[in-house]
N, C-alpha and C positions, 0 to 999 in steps of 0.2 A: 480312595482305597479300592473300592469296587474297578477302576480303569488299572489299576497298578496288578489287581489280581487275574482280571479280565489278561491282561497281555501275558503272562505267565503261562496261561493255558494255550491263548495263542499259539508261543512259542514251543510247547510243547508238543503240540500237534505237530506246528511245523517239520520239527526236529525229529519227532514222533519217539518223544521221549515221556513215558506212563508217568514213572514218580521220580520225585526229583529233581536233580538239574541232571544227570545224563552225562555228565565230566563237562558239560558242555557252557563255556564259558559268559554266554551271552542269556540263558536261561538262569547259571548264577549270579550275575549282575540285575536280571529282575526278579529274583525271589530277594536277593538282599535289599530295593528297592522298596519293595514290596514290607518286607519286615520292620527296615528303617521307619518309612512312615509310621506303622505299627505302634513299634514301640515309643514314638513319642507324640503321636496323636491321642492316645489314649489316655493317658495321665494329663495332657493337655486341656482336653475334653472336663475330665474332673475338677482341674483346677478352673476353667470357665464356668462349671457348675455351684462350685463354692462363693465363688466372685459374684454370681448371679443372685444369690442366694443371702449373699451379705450385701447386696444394696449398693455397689460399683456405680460410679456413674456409669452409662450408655457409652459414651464417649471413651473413655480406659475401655472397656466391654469391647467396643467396635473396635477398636485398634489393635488391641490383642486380638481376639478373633480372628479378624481379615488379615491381620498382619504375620501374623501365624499360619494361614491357610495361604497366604502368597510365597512366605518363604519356604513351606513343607511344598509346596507346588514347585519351585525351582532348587529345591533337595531333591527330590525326585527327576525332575531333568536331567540334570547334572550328574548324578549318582549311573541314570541308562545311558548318558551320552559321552559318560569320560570326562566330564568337564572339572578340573582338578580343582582348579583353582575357585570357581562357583560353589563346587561342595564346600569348599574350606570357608568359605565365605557366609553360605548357609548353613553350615552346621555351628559353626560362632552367632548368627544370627536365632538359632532355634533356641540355644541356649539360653542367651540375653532374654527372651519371650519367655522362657519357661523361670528363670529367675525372679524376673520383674511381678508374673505370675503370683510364683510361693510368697515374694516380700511382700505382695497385697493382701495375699489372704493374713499373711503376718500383722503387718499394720491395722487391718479391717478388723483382726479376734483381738486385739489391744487396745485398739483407741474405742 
């Protein structure tokens, strides 16, 4: 998050654009980067906290986790570099993570 915001401002300089993106297409491509991750790193986050918290094995824990933070890694690539097809890929992939997520904490407050 902190590298996704870090280049924004980069760009900004760069461009020497104050706020905003500046119509400028390539400072919009990393603030929505930027936001992307945002928005589902964070609810992600929570649901790692509840799973932690209900007694998950390590193993589910590690997977989700890392696997999570590998594919929000190549959502983010993909998202700065144009890459169509990888987005589509990854954002189906985040999904699945954030599901799999919710039906544990489901499972885990039922059984």
């Amino acid at each position: 998050m902190v590298m996704l915001a870090m280049n924004i401002s980069r760009l900004r300089i760069k461009h020497k654009v104050a706020n905003g993106d500046g119509n400028n297409k390539v400072i919009t491509k990393a603030v929505r980067a930027h936001m992307n991750s945002l928005e589902h790193i964070l609810p992600f986050t929570f649901l790692l906290y509840v799973l932690q918290n209900q007694a998950v094995s390590e193993t589910i824990f590690f997977v989700l986790a890392f696997g999570f933070l590998g594919i929000r890694l190549l959502q983010s690539y993909s998202m700065l570099n144009s890459k169509f097809k990888l987005r589509q890929i990854t954002a189906a992939s985040t999904y699945v993570f954030e599901l799999c997520g919710c039906a544990l904490v489901l499972i885990n407050s039922v059984g």
